[in-house]
C-alpha positions in Angstrom: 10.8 19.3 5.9 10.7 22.7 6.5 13.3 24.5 9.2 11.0 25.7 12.9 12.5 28.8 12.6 10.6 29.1 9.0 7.4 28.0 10.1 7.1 30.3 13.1 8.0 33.2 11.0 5.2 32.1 8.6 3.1 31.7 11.5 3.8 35.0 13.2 3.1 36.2 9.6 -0.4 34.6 9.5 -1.2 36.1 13.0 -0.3 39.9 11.9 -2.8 39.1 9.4 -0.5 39.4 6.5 -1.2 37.5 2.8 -1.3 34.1 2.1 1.8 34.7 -0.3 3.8 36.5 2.7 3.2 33.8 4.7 4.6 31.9 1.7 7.6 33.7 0.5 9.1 32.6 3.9 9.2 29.1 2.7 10.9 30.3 -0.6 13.3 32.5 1.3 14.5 29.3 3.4 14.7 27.0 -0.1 16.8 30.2 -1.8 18.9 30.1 1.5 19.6 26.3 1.4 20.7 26.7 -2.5 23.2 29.6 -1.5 24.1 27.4 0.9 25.3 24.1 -1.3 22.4 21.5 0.7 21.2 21.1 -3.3 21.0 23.4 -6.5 18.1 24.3 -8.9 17.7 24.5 -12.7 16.3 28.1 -12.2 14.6 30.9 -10.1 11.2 29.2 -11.0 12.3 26.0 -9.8 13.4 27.2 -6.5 10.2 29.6 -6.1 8.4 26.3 -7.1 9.8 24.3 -4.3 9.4 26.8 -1.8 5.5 26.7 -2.4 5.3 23.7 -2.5 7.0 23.4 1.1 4.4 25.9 2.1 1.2 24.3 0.6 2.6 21.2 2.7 2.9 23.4 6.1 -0.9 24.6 5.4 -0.6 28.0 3.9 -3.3 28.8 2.0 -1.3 30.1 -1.2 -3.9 30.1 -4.1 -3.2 28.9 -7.4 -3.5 31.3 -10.6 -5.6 30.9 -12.9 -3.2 30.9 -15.7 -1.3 28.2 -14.3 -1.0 24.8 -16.0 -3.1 21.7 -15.8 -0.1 20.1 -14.0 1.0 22.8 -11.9 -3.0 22.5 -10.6 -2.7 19.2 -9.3 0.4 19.5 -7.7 -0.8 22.5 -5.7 -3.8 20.3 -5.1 -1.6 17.4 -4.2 0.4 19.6 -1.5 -3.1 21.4 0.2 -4.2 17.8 0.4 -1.1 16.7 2.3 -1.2 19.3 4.9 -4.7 17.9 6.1 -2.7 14.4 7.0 -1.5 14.3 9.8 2.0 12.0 10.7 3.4 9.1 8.8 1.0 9.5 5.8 3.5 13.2 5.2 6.3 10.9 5.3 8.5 10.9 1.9 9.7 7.0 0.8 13.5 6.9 1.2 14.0 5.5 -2.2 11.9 9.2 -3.5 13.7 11.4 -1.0 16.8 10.4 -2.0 16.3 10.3 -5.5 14.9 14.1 -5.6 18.2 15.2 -3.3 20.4 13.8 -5.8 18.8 15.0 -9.1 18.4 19.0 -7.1 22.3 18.0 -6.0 23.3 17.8 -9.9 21.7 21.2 -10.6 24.4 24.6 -9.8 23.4 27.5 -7.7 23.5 30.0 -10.2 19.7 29.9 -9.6 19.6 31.8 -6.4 22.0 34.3 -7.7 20.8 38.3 -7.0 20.6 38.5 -11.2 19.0 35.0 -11.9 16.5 36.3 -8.9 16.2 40.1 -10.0 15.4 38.3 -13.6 12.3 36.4 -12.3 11.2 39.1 -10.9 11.0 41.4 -13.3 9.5 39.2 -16.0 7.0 38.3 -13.4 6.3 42.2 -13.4 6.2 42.4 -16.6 3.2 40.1 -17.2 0.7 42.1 -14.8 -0.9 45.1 -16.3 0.7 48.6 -15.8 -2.5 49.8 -13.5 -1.4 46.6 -11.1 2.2 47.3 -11.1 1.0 51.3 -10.2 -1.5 50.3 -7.5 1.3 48.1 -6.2 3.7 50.8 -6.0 1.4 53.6 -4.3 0.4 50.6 -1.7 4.3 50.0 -0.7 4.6 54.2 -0.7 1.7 54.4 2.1 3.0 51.7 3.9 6.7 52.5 4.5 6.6 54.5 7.0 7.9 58.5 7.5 11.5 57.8 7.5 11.7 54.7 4.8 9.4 57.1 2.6 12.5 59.6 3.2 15.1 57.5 2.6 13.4 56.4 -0.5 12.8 60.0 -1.5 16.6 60.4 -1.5 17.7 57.6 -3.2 15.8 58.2 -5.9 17.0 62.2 -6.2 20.3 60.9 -6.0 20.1 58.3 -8.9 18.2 61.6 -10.7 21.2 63.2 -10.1 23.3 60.7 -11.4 21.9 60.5 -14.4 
């Protein structure tokens, strides 16, 4: 069950008309939290970006599936839409499965969540999309920093020019 905190932040995410995966990353930023923390571990970055969207499928954000994605990844994603349109007991986890998940995620460490394991995922996620995507993506964040981010930005990068 996702934290209240997380699902209004997701919420007040939806309503400044920000992505689907914004709206998402909020759940994966509370599961990342809770393996830093010690509630439970996971076998990798994937698995704990995994969980959190699955959390959020659950809380009814419209995260969209790729198209690349396995047959079983599909139907879980599926599975997790279809569960946000019950409503009540029908959402309710057995006790026998609950626990049974907690303890296997409990076995796994926390290295998962670490700033390397994280920076890894991300950059062979990056490294899938095409070089035009990764550009666009780029000039989009530029234009929407903001004057003094956009400064601050400017700097950093002369100063690691520098350094080099």
């Amino acid at each position: 069950m996702p934290e209240k905190k997380t699902t209004g932040r997701a919420r007040a995410d939806k309503r400044a008309g920000k992505s689907p995966s914004t709206q998402a990353g909020e759940y994966v930023h509370e599961e990342i939290e809770h393996i830093r923390e010690g509630k439970h571990g996971a076998s990798s970055a994937k698995q704990a970006i995994a969980i959190g969207l699955s959390k959020a499928r659950r809380a009814g954000v419209k995260a969209p599936v790729k198209k690349t994605a396995s047959k079983a990844t599909k139907k879980k994603a599926a599975q997790d839409t279809a569960a946000s349109h019950r409503k009540g007991a029908a959402k309710k986890t057995s006790a026998k499965r609950s626990t049974a998940t907690k303890k296997a995620l409990k076995r796994e460490g926390s290295a998962a969540a670490s700033k390397t394991a994280l920076s890894r995922q991300g950059k062979a996620a990056a490294r899938k999309r095409p070089a035009s995507a990764r550009s666009a993506a780029a000039k989009k964040a530029a234009r929407t920093k903001g004057p003094a981010v956009r400064k601050a930005a400017a700097k950093k990068a002369a100063r690691k020019r520098a350094a080099r």
